[in-house]
N, CA, C and O atoms as a GROMACS GRO file, in nm:
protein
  328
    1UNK      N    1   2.126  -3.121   8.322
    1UNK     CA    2   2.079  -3.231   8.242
    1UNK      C    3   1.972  -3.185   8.142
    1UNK      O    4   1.970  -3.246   8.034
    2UNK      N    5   1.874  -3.078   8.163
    2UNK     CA    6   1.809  -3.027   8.088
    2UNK      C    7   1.836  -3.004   7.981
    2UNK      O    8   1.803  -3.045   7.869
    3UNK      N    9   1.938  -2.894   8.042
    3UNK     CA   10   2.009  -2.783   7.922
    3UNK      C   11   2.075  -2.885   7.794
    3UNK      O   12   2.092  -2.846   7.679
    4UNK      N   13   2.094  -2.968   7.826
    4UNK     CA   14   2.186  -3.128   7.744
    4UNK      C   15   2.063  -3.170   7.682
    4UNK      O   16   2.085  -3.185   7.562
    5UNK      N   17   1.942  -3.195   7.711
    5UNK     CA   18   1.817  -3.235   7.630
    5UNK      C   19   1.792  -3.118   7.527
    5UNK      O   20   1.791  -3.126   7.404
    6UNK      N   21   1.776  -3.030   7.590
    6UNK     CA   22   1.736  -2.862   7.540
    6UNK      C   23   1.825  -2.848   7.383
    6UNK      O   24   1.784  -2.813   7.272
    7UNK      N   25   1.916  -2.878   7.415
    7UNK     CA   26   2.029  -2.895   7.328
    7UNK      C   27   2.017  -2.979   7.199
    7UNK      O   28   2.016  -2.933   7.085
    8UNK      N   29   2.008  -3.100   7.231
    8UNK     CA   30   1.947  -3.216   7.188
    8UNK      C   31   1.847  -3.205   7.083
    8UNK      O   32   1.859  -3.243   6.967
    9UNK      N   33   1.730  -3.138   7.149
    9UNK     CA   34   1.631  -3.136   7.056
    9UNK      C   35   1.664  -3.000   6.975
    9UNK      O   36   1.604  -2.988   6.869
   10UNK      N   37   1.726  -2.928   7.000
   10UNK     CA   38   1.788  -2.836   6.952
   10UNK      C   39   1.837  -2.828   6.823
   10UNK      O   40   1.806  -2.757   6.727
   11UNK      N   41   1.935  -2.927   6.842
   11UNK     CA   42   1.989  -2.993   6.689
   11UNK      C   43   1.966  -3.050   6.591
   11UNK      O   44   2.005  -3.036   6.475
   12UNK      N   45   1.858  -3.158   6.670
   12UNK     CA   46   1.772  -3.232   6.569
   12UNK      C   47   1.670  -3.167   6.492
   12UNK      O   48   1.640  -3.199   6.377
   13UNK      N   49   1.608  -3.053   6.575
   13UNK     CA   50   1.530  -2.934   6.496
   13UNK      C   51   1.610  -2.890   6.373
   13UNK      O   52   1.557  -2.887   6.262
   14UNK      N   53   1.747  -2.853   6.393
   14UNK     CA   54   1.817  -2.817   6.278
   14UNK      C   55   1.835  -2.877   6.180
   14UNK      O   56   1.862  -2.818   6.076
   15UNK      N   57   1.823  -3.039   6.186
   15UNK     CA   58   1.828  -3.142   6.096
   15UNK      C   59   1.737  -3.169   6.025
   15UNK      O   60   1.752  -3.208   5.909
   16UNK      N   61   1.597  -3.149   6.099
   16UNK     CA   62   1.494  -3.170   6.038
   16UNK      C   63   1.450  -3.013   5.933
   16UNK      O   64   1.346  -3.017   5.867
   17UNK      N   65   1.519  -2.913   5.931
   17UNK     CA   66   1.506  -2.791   5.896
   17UNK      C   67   1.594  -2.826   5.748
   17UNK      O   68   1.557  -2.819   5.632
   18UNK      N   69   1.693  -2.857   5.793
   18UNK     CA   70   1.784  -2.850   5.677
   18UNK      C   71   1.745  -2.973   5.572
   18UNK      O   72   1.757  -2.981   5.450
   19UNK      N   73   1.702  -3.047   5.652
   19UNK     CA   74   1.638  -3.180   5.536
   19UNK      C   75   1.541  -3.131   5.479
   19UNK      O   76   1.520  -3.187   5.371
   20UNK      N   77   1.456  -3.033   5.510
   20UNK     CA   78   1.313  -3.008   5.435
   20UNK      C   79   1.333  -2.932   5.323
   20UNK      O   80   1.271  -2.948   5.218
   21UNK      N   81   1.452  -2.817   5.353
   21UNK     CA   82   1.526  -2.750   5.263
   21UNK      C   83   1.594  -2.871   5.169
   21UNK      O   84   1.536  -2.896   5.063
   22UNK      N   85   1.684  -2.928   5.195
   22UNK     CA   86   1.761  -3.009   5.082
   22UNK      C   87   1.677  -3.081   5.061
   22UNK      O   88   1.739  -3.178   5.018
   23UNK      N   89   1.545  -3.113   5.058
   23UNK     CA   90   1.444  -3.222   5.007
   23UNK      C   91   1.382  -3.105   4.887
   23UNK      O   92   1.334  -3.167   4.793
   24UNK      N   93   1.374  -2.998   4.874
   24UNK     CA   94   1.300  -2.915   4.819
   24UNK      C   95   1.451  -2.902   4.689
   24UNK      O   96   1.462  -2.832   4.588
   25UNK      N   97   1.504  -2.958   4.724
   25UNK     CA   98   1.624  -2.920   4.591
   25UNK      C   99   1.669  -3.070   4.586
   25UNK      O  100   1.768  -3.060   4.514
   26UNK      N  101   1.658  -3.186   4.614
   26UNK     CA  102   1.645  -3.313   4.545
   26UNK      C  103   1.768  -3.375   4.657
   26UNK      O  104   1.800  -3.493   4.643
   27UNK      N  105   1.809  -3.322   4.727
   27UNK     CA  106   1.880  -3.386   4.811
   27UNK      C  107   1.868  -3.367   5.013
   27UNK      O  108   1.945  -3.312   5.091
   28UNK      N  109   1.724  -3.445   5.038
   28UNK     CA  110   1.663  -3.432   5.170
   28UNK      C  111   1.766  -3.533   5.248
   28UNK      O  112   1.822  -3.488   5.348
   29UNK      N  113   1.775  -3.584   5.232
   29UNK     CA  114   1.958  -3.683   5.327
   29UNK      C  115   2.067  -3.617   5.314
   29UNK      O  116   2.132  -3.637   5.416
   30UNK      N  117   2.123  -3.548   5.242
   30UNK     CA  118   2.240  -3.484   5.262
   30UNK      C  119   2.207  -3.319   5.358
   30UNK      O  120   2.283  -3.249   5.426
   31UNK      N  121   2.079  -3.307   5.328
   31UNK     CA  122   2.040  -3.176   5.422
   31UNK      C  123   2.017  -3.216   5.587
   31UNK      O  124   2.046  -3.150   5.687
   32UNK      N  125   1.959  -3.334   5.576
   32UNK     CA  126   1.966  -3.407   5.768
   32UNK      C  127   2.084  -3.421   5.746
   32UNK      O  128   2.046  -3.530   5.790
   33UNK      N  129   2.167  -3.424   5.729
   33UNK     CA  130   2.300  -3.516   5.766
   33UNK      C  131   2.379  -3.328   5.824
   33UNK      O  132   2.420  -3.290   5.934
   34UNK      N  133   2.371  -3.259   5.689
   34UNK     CA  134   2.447  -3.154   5.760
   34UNK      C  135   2.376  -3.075   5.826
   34UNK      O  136   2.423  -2.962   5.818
   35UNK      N  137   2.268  -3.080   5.900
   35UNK     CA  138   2.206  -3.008   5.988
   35UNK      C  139   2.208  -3.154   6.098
   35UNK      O  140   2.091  -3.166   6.134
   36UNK      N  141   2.243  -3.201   6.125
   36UNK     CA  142   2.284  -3.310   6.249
   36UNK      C  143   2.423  -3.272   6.265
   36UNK      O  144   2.436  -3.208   6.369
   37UNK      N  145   2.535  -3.288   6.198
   37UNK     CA  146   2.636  -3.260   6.212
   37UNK      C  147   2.687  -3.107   6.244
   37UNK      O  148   2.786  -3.085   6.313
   38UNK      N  149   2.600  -2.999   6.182
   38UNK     CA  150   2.636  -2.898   6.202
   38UNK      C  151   2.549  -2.782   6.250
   38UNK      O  152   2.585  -2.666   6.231
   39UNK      N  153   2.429  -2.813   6.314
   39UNK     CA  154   2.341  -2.737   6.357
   39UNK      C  155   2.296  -2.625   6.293
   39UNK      O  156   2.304  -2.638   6.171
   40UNK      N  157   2.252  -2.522   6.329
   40UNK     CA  158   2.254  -2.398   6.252
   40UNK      C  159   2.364  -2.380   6.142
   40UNK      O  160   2.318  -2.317   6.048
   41UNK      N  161   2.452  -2.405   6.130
   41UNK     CA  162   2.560  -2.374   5.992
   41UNK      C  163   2.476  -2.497   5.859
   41UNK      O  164   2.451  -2.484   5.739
   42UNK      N  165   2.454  -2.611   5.960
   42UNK     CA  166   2.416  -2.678   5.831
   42UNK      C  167   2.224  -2.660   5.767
   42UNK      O  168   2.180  -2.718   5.668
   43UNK      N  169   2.160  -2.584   5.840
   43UNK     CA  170   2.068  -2.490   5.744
   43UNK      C  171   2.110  -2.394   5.674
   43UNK      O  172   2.056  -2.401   5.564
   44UNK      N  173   2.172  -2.315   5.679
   44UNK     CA  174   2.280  -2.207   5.601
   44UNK      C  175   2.355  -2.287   5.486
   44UNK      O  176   2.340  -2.248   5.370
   45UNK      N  177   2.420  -2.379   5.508
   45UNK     CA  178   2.455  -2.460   5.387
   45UNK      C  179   2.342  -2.552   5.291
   45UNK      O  180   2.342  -2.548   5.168
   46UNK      N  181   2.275  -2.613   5.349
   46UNK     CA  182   2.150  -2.630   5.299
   46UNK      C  183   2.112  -2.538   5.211
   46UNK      O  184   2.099  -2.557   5.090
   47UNK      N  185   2.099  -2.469   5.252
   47UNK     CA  186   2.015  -2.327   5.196
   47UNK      C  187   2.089  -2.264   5.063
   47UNK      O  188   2.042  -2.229   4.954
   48UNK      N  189   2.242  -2.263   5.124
   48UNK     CA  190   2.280  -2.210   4.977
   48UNK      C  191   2.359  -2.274   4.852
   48UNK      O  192   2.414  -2.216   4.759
   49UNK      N  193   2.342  -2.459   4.889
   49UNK     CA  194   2.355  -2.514   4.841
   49UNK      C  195   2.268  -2.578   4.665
   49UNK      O  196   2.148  -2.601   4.684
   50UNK      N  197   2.306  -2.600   4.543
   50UNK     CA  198   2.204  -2.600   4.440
   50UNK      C  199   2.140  -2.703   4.424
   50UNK      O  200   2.048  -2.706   4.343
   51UNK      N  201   2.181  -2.828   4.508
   51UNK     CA  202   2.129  -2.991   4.525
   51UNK      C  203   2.162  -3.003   4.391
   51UNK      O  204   2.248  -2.940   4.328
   52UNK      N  205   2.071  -3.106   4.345
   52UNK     CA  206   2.056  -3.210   4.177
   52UNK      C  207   2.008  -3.078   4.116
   52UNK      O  208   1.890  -3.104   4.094
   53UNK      N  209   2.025  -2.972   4.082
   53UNK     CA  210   1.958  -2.846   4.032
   53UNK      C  211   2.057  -2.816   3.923
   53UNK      O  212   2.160  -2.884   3.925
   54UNK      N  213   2.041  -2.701   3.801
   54UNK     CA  214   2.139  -2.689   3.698
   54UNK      C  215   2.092  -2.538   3.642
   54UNK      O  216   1.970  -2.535   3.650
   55UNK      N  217   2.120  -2.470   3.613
   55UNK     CA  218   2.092  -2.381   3.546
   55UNK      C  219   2.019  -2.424   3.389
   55UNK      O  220   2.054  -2.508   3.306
   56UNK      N  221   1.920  -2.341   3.392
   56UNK     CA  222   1.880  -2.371   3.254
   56UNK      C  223   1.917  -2.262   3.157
   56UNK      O  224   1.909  -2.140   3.163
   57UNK      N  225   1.967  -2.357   3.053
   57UNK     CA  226   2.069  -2.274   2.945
   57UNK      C  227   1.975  -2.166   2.856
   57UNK      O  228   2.038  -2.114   2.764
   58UNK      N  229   1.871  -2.136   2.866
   58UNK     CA  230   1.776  -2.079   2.780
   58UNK      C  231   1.757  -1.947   2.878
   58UNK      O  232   1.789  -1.834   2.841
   59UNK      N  233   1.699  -1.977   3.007
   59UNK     CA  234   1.642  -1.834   3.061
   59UNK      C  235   1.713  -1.844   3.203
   59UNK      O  236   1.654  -1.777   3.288
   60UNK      N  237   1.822  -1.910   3.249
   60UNK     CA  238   1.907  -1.894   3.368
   60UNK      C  239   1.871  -1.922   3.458
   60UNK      O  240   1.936  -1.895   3.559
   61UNK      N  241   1.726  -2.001   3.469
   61UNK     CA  242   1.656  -2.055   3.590
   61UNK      C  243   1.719  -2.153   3.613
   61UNK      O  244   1.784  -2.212   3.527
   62UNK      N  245   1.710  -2.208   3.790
   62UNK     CA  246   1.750  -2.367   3.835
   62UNK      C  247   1.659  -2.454   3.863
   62UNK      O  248   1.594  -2.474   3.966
   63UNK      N  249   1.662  -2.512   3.746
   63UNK     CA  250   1.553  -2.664   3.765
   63UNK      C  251   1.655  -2.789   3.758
   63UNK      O  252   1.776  -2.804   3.773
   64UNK      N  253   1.553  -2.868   3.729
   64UNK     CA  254   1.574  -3.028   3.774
   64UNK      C  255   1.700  -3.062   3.722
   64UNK      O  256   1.686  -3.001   3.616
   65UNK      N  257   1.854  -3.131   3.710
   65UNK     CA  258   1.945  -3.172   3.619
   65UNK      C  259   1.841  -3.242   3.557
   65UNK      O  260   1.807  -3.154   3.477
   66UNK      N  261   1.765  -3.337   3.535
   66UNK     CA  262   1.670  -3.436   3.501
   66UNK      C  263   1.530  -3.366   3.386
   66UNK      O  264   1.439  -3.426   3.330
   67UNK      N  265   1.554  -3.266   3.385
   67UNK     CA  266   1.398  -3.192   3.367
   67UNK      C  267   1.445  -3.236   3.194
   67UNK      O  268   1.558  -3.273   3.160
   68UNK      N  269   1.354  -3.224   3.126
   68UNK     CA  270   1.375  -3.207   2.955
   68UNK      C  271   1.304  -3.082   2.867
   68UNK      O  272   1.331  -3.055   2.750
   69UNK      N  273   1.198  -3.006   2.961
   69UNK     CA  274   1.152  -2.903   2.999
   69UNK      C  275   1.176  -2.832   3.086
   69UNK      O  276   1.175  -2.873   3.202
   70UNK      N  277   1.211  -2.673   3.048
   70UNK     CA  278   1.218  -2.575   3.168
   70UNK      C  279   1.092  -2.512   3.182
   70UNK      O  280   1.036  -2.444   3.097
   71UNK      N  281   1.052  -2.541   3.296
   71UNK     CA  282   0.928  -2.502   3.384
   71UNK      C  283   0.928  -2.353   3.351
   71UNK      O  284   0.822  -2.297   3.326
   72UNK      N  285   1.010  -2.306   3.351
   72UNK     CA  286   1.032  -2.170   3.387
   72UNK      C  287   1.015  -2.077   3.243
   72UNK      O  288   0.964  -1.966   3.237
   73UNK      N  289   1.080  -2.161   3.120
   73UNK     CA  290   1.037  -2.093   3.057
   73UNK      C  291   1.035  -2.148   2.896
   73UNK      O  292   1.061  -2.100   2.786
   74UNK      N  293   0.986  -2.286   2.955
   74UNK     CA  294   0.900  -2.402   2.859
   74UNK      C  295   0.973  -2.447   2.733
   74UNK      O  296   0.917  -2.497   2.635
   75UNK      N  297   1.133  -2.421   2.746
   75UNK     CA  298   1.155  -2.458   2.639
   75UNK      C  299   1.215  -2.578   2.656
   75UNK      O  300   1.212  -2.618   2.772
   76UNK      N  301   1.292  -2.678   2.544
   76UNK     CA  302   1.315  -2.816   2.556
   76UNK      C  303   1.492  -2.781   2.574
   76UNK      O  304   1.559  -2.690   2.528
   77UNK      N  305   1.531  -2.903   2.667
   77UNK     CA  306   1.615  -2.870   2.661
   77UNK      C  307   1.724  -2.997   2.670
   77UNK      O  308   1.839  -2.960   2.691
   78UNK      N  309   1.706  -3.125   2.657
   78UNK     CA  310   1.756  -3.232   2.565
   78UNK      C  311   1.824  -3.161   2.488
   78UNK      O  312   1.940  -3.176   2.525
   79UNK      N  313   1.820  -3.082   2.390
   79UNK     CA  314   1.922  -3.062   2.341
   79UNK      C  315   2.011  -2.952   2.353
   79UNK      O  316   2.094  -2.920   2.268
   80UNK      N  317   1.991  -2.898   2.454
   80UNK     CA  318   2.097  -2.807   2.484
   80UNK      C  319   2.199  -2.891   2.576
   80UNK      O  320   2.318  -2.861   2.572
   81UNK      N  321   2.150  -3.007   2.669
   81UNK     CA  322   2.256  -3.056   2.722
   81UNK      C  323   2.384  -3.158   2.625
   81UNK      O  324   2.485  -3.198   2.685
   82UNK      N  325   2.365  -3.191   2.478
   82UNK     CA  326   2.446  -3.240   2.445
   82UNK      C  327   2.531  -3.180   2.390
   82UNK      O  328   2.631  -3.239   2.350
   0.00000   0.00000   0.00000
């Protein structure tokens, strides 16, 4: 019965792992969801997943889809998305 708790909190550790990760890339519910469903695989997917993220067309960094500035390397970029 332990080992079934042990377990338990086991997984939910993984959920709460993978949500902190997919919260850090704009999608913290889809990272609990696949670290509940998939334990250790779903931190690994988490992880190498790009969330709401995009490449920025100027210097190849991944920021915000949303950003209008790249952080990374300050240029505007409204108009590169049209």
């Amino acid at each position: 019965m332990f080992e079934l708790l042990g377990f338990g909190v086991f997984w939910f550790i993984c959920a709460i792992i993978a949500a902190l990760i997919g919260d850090r890339k704009g999608e913290g519910v889809a990272g609990f969801l696949l670290g509940l469903l998939l334990g250790p695989l779903g931190i690994i997917a988490a992880a190498l997943s790009r969330g709401n993220r995009m490449n920025c067309p100027y210097c190849k960094e991944l920021i915000n889809k949303k950003a209008t500035v790249c952080p990374h390397c300050q240029r505007e970029i409204e108009l590169a998305k049209k």
